[in-house]
C-alpha positions in Angstrom: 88.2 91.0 118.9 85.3 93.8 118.8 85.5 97.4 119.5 82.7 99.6 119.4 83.6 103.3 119.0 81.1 106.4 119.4 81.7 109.5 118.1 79.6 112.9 117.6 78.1 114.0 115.0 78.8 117.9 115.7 80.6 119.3 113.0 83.5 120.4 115.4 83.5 117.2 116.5 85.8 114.2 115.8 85.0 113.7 112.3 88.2 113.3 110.4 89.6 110.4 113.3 86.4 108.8 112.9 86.3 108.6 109.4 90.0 107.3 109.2 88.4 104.0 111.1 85.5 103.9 108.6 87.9 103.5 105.8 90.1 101.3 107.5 87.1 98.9 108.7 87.9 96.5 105.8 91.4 96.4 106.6 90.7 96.0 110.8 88.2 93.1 109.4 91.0 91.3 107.5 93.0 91.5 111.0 90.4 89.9 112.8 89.0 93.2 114.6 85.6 94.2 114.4 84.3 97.5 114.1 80.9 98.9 115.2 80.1 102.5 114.8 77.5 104.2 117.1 77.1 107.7 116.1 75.8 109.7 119.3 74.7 106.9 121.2 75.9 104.2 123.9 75.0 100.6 122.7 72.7 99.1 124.9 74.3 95.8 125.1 77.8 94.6 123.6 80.1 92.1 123.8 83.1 94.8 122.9 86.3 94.4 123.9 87.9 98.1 123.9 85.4 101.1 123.2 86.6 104.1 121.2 85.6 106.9 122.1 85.4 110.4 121.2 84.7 113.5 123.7 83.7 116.9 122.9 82.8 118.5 126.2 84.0 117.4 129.6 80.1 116.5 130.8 79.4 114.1 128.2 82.6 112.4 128.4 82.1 111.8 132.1 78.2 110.8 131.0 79.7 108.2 128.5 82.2 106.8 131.1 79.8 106.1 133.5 77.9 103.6 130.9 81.0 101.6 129.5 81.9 99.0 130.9 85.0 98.0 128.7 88.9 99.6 128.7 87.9 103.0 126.9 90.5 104.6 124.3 89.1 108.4 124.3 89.8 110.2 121.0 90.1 114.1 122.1 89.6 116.5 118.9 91.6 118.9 119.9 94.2 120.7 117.4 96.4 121.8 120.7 99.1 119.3 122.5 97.9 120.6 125.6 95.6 118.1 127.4 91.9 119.3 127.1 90.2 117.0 129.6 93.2 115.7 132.4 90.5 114.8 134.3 90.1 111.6 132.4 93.5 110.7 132.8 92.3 109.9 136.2 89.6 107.9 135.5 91.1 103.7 135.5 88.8 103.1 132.6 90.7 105.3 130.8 93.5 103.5 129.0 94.8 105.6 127.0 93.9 109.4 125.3 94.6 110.0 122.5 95.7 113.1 120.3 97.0 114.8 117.4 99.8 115.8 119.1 101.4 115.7 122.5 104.4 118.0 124.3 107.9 116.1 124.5 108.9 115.7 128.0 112.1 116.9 127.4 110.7 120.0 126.1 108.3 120.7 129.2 110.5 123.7 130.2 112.3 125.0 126.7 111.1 128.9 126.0 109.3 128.1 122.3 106.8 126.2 124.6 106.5 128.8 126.9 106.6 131.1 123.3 103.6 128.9 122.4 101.4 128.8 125.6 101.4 132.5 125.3 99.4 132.0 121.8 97.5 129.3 123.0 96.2 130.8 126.4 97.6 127.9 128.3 99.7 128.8 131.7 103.7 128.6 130.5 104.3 125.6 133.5 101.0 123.7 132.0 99.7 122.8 135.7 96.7 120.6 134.2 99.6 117.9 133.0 101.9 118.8 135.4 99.3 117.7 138.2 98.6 114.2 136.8 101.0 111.2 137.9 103.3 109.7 135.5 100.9 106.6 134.9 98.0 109.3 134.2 100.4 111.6 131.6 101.6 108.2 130.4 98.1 107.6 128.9 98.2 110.6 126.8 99.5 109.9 123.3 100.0 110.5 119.7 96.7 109.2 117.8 95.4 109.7 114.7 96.4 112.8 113.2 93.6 115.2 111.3 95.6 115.4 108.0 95.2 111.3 107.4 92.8 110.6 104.7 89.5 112.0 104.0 90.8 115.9 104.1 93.8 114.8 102.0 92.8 112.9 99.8 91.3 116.2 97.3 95.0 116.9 97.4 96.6 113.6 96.7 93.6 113.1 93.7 94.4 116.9 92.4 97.9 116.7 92.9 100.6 116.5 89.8 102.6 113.2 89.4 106.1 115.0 89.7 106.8 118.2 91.1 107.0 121.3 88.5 110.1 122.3 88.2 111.3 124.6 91.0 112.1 127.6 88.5 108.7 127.0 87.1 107.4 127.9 90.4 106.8 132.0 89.8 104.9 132.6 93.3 107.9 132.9 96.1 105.9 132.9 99.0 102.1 131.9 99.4 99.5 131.7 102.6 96.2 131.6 102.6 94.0 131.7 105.9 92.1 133.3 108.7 93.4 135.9 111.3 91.2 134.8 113.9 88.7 135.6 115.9 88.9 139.4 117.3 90.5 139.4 121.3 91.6 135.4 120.8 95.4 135.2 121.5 95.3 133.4 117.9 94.4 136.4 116.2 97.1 138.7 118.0 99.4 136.0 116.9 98.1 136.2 113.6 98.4 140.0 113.6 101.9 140.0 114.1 102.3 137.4 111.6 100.8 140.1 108.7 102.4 143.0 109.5 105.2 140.9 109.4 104.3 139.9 105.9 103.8 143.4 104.9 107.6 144.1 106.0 108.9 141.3 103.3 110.0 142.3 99.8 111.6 141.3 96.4 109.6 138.5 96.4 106.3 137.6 94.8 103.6 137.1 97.6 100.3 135.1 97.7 98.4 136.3 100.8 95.0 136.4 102.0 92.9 136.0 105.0 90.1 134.4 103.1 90.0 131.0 101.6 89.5 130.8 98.2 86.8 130.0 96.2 87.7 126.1 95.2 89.9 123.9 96.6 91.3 123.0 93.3 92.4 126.1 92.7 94.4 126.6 96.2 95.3 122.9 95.6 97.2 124.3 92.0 98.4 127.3 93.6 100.7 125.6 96.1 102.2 123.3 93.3 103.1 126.8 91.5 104.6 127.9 95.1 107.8 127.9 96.6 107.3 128.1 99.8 104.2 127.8 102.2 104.3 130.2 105.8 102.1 128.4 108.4 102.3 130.6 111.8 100.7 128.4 114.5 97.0 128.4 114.5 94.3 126.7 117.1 97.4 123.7 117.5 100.6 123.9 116.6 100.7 121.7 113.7 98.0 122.6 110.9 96.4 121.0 107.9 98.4 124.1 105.9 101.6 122.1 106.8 100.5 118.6 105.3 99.3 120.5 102.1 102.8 122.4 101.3 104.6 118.8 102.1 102.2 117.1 99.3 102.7 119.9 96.9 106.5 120.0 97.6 107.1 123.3 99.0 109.6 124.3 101.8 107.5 125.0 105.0 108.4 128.3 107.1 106.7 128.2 110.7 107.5 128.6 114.0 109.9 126.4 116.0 107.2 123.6 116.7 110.1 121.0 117.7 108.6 120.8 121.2 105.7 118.4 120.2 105.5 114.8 118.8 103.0 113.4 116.5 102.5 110.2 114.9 105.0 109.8 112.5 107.1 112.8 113.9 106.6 115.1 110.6 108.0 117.8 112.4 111.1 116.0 114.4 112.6 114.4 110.9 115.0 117.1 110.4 114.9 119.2 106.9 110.8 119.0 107.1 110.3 122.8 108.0 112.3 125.9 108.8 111.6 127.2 112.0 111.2 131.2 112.3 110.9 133.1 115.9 107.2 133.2 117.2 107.0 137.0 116.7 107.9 136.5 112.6 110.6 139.7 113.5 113.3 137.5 111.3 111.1 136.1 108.8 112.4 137.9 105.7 115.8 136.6 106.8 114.1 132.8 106.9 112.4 133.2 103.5 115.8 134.4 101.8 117.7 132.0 103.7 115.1 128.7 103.1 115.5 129.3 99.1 119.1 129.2 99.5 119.3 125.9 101.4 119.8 122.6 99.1 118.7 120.3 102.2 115.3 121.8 102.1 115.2 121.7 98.9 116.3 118.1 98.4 113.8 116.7 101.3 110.5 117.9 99.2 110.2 114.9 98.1 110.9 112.6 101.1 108.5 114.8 103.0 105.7 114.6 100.3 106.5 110.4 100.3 106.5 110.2 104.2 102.6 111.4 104.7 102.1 109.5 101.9 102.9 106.6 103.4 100.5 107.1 106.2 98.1 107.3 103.9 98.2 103.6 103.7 95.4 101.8 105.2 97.8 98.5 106.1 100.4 101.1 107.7 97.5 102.9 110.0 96.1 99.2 110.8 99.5 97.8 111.8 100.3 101.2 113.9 96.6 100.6 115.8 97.0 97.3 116.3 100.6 97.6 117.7 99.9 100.3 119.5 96.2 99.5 121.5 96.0 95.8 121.1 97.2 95.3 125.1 94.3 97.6 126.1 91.6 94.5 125.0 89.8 92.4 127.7 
């Protein structure tokens, strides 16, 4: 079998999914797949099977469609849940779109999505996914997620064999990241989130809105750190949650239960404690999450379940099991 797969080279493109098929090529090879990368191009001729591939903007998507001629797998970069593009759900080409997370069904109506569309700009009844049938919403899935491998893998190189000992962990509470971009609903989410932050005390606190200097350094910080807060971002689950997993610290961030990703890191139970979107109980959360042994006692389970994705068999099998049918 041969897939071809196209992806940009923008740097808010697709890169992280892409690269998790380069470093799997050998292992799709030994399963009798064969990869071929185009980087910004359509191949002229091919004798693929399934094409991969990624979209950016709705325009050059549709442009790319119209040249394929095999079952297309679109890979949609897109930190949010919420569908970006429904319109290619529409498009019988289109077997399947994938993302790094999608909204549980059974969840379409509960008030910490509606708590979340608010932050994230989209309408509270989600018309764009509401609108397509059940065959198109069907085709929108759980792919790939951005915290597989190349991102990760400074942390899993840095990391510390075992954890340090919780009472050798002196910083209490520790975030590090942006506010956003002035007007964004992210950043008014983000506000709240600070001044929040500034309510907190008897703790020692690590917080900044800029990143640090060197990644090792952040990277040696967390494994000093009790707990990491994580409010929601431009998606609801962020590269910030994956990090305090590997470096075994309890996750505080908002109820995120409504959404399923590969692997379901945030519907395992114990993974994270869930504060209200508007942060007003989070000194209750913080005191409360240092006091609760099942928290504490899943660090590790948490830290070993991404690292089990990290396997290049495990993401092979998962691919295979899950797009195989797609192929001419």
């Amino acid at each position: 079998m041969k897939v071809d797969v196209i992806y940009s080279s923008d740097p808010k493109g697709n890169l992280y999914q892409i690269s998790t098929y380069l470093r799997c090529a050998e292992e799709f090879d030994k399963n009798g797949i064969k990869m071929a990368f185009f980087c910004e191009r359509i191949p002229e001729k091919t004798d693929a099977n399934l094409t991969v591939l990624q979209v950016r903007d709705l325009k050059s998507g549709m442009l790319a469609l119209n040249h394929i001629q095999t079952p297309v797998i679109i890979e949609e970069r897109n930190d949010s849940a919420m569908i970006q593009f429904p319109e290619l759900a529409r498009i019988e080409k289109v077997v399947r779109i994938n993302k790094v997370a999608v909204v549980r069904r059974d969840w379409i109506n509960e008030p910490y999505l509606k708590a979340y569309s608010k932050v994230s700009e989209e309408s509270p009844d989600f018309p764009s996914r509401l609108q397509l049938t059940t065959a198109e919403r069907d085709k929108i899935r759980c792919g790939f997620h951005f915290g597989m491998f190349d991102y990760l893998q400074q942390f899993i190189q840095i990391s510390f064999p075992v954890f340090p000992n919780w009472n050798y962990r002196p910083i209490d509470v520790v975030f590090i990241g942006s506010r956003g971009n002035e007007g964004q609903s992210k950043r008014r989410h983000r506000d709240v989130f600070f001044e929040a932050v500034k309510r907190l005390h008897g703790l020692n606190i690590v917080v900044s809105d800029h990143k640090l200097g060197f990644i090792e350094d952040y990277i040696r910080m967390l494994w000093f750190s009790k707990i990491v807060l994580s409010p929601w971002g431009n998606g609801e689950l962020c590269y910030r949650d994956f990090e305090a997993w590997l470096a075994g610290c309890i996750l505080i961030k908002p109820q995120t239960q409504f959404i399923s990703t590969t692997g379901n890191m945030l519907n395992l139970g114990g993974n994270y404690h869930a504060c209200d979107a508007d942060y007003w109980d989070l000194d209750l959360c913080i005191h409360s999450a240092l006091k609760n042994n099942t928290l504490f006692e899943n660090r590790e389970r948490n830290r070993l379940t991404v690292l089990d994705w990290w396997q290049p068999e495990k993401l092979v099998a998962w691919w295979m099991s899950e797009h195989m049918r797609y192929a001419n």
